[in-house]
N, C-alpha and C positions, 0 to 999 in steps of 0.2 A: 750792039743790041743783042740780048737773049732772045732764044724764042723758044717757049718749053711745049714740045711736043705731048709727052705722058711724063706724068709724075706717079710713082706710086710710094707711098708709106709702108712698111709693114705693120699687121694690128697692134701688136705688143707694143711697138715704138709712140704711136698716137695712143694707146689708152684705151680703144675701144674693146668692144665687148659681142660675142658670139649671139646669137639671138637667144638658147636657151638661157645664158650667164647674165641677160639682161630681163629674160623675165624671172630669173629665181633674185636678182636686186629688187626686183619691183617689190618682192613680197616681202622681203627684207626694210626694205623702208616701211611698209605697212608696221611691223610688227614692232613695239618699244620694246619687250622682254626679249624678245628673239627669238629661234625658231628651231627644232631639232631635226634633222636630216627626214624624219618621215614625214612631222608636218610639210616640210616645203615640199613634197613627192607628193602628198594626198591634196593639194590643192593645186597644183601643175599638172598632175594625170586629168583634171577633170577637165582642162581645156588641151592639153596634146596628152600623145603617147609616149613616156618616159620611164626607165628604169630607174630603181632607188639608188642603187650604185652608179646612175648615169648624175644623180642630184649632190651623193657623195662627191664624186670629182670635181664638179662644177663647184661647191659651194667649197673646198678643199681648194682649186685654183684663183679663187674671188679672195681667200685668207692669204696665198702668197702671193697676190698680187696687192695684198693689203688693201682693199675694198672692202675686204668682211674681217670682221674679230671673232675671235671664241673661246668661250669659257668650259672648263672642266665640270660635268655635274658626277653626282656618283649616285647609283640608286642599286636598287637587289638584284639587277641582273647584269652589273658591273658599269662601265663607264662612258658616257656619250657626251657630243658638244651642242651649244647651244649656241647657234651661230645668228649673226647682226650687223648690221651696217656701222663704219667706223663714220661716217660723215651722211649729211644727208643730202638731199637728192639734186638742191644745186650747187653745194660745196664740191660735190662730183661733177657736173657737167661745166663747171667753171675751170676746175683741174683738166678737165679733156680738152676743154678749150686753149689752155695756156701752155699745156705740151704741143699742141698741133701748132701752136700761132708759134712756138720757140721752135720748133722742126723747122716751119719755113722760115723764120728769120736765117737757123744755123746754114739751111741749104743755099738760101738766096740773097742772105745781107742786105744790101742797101736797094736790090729791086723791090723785096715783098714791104720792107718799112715806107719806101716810096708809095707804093701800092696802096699799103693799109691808111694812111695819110692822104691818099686821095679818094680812097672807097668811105671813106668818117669822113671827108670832110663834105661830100655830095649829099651825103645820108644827112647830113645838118642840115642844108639847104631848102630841102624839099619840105 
């Protein structure tokens, strides 16, 4: 018999997301063309307090985390990106889901398959 006292994840491993990095997604799935690093600042300032260069990192760590795409624009005052959601909004939380649910299977093998087979199969029931 197991008996798992704590378990913890780290964030990166599961896929989740920091609370700012989750609401500059939010606005990102809003938006079909995409959005440039001050648009997603000037509608984020108006519900918390956030630097422009705190939106730059975030939306720059959502790109190597391959969450966000971005495209090259080029105008008169030289070059910026115009940043968007690669997937929408439950293609991503199905993705978080099936890192976390492959996390515990690789941790726990045949306890958590045992587990999920009996937590589906009560949830039928009722």
């Amino acid at each position: 018999m197991v008996v798992v006292t704590r378990l913890r994840f780290g964030k990166r491993n599961l896929g989740l997301l920091s609370p700012l990095e989750e609401d500059v997604l939010k606005i990102l799935w809003r938006g079909g063309g995409g959005y440039k690093v001050r648009e997603v600042h000037s509608i984020l300032r108006k519900r918390r307090k956030v630097a422009l260069t705190s939106i730059a990192v975030i939306l720059d760590r959502l790109y190597q985390k391959k969450i966000a795409a971005r495209k090259i624009k080029t105008a008169r005052g030289g070059e910026y990106y115009i940043y968007f959601c690669r997937s929408d909004r439950r293609n991503f939380q199905e993705s978080v889901i099936e890192k976390t649910v492959d996390k515990l299977i690789d941790s726990f093998g045949d306890i958590a398959v045992t587990y999920f087979n009996e937590r589906f199969s009560k949830r039928r029931k009722r």
